[in-house]
N, C-alpha and C positions, 0 to 999 in steps of 0.2 A: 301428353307429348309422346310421341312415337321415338322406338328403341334407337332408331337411325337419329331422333332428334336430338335425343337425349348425347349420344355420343359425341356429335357436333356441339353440342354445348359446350359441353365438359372438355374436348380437345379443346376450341378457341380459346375457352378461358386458363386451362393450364398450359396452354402456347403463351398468352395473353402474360402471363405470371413466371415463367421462365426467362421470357426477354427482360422484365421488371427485375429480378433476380439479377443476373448477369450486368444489367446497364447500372445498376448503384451498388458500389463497394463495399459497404456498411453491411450487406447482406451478406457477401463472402466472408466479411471479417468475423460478423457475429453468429456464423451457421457453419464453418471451416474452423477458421485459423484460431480464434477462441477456444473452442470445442480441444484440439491437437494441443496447442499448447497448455490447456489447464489439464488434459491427460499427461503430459509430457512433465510439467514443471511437480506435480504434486506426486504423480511414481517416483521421479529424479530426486526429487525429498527425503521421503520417507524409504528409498531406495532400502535401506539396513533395518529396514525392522522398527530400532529404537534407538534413541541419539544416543553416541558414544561418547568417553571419554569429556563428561560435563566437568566446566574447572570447577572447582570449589578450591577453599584454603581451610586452614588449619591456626586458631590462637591456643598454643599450647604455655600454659602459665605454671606447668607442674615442670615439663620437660621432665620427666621419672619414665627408667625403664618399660612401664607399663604402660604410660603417655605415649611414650613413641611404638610398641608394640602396638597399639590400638591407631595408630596415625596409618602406620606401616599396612596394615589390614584393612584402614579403607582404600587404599590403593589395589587391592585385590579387586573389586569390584569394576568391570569394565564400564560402567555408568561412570565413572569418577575418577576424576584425574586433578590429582594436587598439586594444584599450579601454584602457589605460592602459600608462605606463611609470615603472618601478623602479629605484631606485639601488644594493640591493643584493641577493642573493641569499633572503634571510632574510627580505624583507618582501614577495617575491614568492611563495617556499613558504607563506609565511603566510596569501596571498591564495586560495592556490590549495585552501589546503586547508580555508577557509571557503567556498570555492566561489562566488567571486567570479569567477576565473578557470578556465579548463579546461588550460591551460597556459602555457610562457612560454618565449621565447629566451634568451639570453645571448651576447653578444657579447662576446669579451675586448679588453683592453690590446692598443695597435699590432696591429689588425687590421688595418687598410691595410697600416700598411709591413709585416707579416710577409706578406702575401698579395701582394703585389708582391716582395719577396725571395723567395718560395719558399720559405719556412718552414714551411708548410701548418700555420695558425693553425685553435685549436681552438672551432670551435661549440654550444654545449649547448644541449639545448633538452629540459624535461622537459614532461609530458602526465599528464596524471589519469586513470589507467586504471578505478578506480573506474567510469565514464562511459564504456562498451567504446565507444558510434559514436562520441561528440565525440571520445575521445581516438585512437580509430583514426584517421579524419578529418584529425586535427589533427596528428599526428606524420606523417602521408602527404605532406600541403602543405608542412611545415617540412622534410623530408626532399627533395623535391623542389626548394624554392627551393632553401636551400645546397646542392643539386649542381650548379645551372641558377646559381648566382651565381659557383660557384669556375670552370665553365668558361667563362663569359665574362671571368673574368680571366685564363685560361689562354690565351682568344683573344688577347686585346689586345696581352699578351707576346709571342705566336707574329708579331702581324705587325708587331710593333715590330721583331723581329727578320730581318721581309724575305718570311715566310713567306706562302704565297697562302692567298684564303680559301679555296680551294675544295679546298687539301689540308688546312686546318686541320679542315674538316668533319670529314673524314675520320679525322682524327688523334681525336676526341676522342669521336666516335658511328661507332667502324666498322661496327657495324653494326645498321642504323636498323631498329627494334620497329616494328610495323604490328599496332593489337590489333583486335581486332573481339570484343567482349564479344559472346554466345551468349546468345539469350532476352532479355537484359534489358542492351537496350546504350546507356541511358539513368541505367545503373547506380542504376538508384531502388528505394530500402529499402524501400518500402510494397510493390511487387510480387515484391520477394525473402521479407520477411517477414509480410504480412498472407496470403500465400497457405498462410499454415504454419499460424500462428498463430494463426487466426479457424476454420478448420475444428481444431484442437487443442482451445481452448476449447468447439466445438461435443462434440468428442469428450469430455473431462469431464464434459461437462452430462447427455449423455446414459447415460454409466454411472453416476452420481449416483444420477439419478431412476430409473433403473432398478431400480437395488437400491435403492432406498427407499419404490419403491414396490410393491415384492415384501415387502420385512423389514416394512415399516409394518402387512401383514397380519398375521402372525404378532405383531407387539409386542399389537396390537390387539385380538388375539383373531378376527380377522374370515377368516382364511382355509378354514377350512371353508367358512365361506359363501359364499367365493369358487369354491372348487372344485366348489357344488352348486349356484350359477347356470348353471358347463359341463357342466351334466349328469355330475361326477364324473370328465372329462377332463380331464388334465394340459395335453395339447397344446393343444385349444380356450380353457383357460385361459388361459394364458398367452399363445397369438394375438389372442384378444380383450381383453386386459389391455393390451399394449403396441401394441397396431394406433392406438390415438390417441394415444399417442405418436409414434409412427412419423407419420404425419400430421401434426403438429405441428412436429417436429423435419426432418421434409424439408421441409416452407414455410421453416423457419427457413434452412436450407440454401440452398433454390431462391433466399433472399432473398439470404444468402452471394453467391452466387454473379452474380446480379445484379447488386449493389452493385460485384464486384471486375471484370466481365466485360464490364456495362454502362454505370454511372455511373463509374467509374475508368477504363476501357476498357486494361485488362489486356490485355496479350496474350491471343490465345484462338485458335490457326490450327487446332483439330478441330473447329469450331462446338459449337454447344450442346448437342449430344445426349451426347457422352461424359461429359462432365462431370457431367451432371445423373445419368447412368447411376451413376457414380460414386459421386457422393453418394446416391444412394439406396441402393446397397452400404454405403456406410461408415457410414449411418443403423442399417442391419438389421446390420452386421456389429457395430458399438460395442453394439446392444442383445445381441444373442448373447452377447459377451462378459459383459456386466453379468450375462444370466441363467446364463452357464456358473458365474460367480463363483458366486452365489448357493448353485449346486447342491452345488458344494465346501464352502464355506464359509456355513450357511447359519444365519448371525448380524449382524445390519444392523449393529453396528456394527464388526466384522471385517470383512466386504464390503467397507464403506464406506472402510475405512482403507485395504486392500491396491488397491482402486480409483483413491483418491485419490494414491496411490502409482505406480500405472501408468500416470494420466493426465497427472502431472505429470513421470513420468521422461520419457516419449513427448516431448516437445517436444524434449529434447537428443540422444535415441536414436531419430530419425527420420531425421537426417542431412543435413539443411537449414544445420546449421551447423555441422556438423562431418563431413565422408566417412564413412559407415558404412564403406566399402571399408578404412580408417585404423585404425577402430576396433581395441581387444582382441576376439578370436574369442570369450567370453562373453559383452558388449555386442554383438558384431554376432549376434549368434544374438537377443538380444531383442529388437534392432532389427527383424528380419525376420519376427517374430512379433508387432508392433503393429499391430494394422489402419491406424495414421496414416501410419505409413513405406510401405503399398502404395498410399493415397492420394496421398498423396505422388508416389510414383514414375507414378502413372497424372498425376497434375498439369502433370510434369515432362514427361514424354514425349508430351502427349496435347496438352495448351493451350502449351506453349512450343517443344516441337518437331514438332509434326503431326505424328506418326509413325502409320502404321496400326493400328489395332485389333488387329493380330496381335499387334504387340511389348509390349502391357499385357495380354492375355489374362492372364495369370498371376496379374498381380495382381488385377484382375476376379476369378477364381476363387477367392483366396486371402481376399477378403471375403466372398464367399461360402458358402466353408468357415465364418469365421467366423461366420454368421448361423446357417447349419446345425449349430456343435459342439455348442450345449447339448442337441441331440436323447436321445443314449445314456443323458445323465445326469439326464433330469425326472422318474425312477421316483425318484432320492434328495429332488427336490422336493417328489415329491408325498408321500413317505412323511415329509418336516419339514412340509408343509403342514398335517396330516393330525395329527400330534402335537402342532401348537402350540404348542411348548413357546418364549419367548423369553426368549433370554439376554442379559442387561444389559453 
């Protein structure tokens, strides 16, 4: 086909695919308004970092000087805010599991005097895991006070006993932790997880519409017609089919990316070209994928299932919250074949650690592979395009 022909193809069918766009709603909803608001609702979230002011309570059964010092001290803690107190065990589990509360202490009987005898008196304190941040959070701070409460009473004893301060130090932190959190040492959830999360949902969106807007030909009846707007080309097809998606879904991206890089002011120490480079890989690499589906399975509502399946495991098998290195060797095998997890790792290495362009090459390539798989397989496309036969 001649270069003039080629052009002609490729316009009709991306005119062809623009009016289709436009004329059903479902497209703007799931390639716009979707997109905006899950940038919108999950920054407006996480807006503070890390949740403030969680209730918890407080069953204080000693009520001793030292009881209420250690009460008083976990109020110190901006995490935790002591919203009420309990007299017994049973009407704080009850609270908690109306979810009034996130969690609660208990202090026993003769806590002072077993804690000045050396008895080493027991503290309970449960958390509602239900709730992974508040209750992580929130066992972190309670874990922390009671170990920061028993050795200042370990001090007090040590210099009643004659003891100087400056070996008690010694005696009770031999030796002193110096952390320096890596990338994010402000330790805020919104740039550990919207960086996941917002290109994840981006990646759903666009294996969606993809296969839906391949099957919706065939349910339709309309795919011959589509394949003889590209002059009977499978490739031109298909480029002129998803090229306004592609356009649409990298604005969305560029917008992504914006929101997290410039109005949040995320870390970002590669400047903006990697990133953007990126995402427009993982644009083109999520559609390859959508159309390799297709080619295997080419049933919009199988697609659609085994998609919604891969875009939904991807958030846990990407390794943002759990080490893909940790994982079972069949999880990490699918981890490394998701285009999120090489996004990801270009995220990681590129905006949080500056690292050269050498050390993400791979991944870079490995979305690109993606964009390029469904090549081999558009001769089984075209040959279900061509049949039109769909299955319910």
């Amino acid at each position: 086909m001649k270069s003039a022909g080629i052009i002609n193809a490729l316009w009709n069918t991306f005119h062809r695919e623009i009016r289709r766009l436009v004329s059903r709603r479902i497209y703007i909803f799931t390639m716009i308004i979707v997109p905006i608001f899950s940038f919108v609702f999950f920054l407006t979230l996480l807006r503070d970092g890390l949740p403030h002011r969680l209730s918890v309570a407080v069953i204080d059964n000693d009520y001793s000087s030292t009881s209420r010092e250690l009460t008083r001290q976990l109020t110190a803690y901006n995490t935790l805010d002591i919203t009420t107190r309990y007299r017994n065990f049973t009407e704080a589990r009850q609270a908690m599991q109306r979810g009034e509360i996130f969690g609660f202490l208990s202090i026993p009987d003769d806590f002072e005097a077993d804690l000045f005898a050396e008895r080493q008196p027991q503290i309970a304190y449960f958390t509602n895991e239900t709730y992974f941040i508040p209750g992580a959070l929130i066992y972190k701070s309670l874990t922390t006070m009671t170990t920061l409460a028993s050795g200042v009473v370990v001090k007090q004893n040590l210099l009643v006993q004659g003891e100087y301060d400056r070996d008690i130090t010694a005696q009770l932190q031999p030796i002193p932790v110096d952390m320096h959190p890596l990338g994010n040492p402000w330790i805020n959830y919104s740039i550990y997880l919207n960086n996941n999360f917002l290109p994840g949902i981006l990646e759903l969106l666009i294996l969606l519409t993809t296969l839906f807007s391949i099957g919706t030909e065939i349910k339709y009846s309309t795919s011959r017609e589509w394949l003889l707007s590209a002059h009977n080309n499978i490739l031109l097809a298909i480029a002129g089919k998803l090229l306004p998606q592609t356009i649409i879904f990298f604005a969305m991206g560029c917008l992504c990316l914006s929101l997290l890089y410039g109005y949040s002011d995320f870390p970002l120490l590669c400047g903006a070209w990697p990133m953007l480079t990126a995402m427009l890989l993982f644009v083109l690499a999520v559609q390859g994928l959508g159309v390799f589906l297709f080619c295997l399975l080419p049933s919009l509502r199988v697609s659609l299932s085994v998609a919604s399946l891969l875009g939904v495991v991807s958030f846990s098998l990407t390794g943002f919250s759990f080490p893909a290195e940790a994982m079972y060797s069949t999880f990490r095998l699918w981890s490394d074949i998701l285009p999120l997890r090489h996004y990801f790792l270009i995220y990681a290495e590129q905006a949080l650690n500056g690292a050269s362009l050498f050390y993400s090459r791979i991944h870079y390539i490995a979305l690109l592979i993606y964009a390029l798989l469904p090549l081999p397989f558009l001769p089984l496309l075209k040959r279900a395009l061509q049949q039109q036969v769909y299955l319910p």
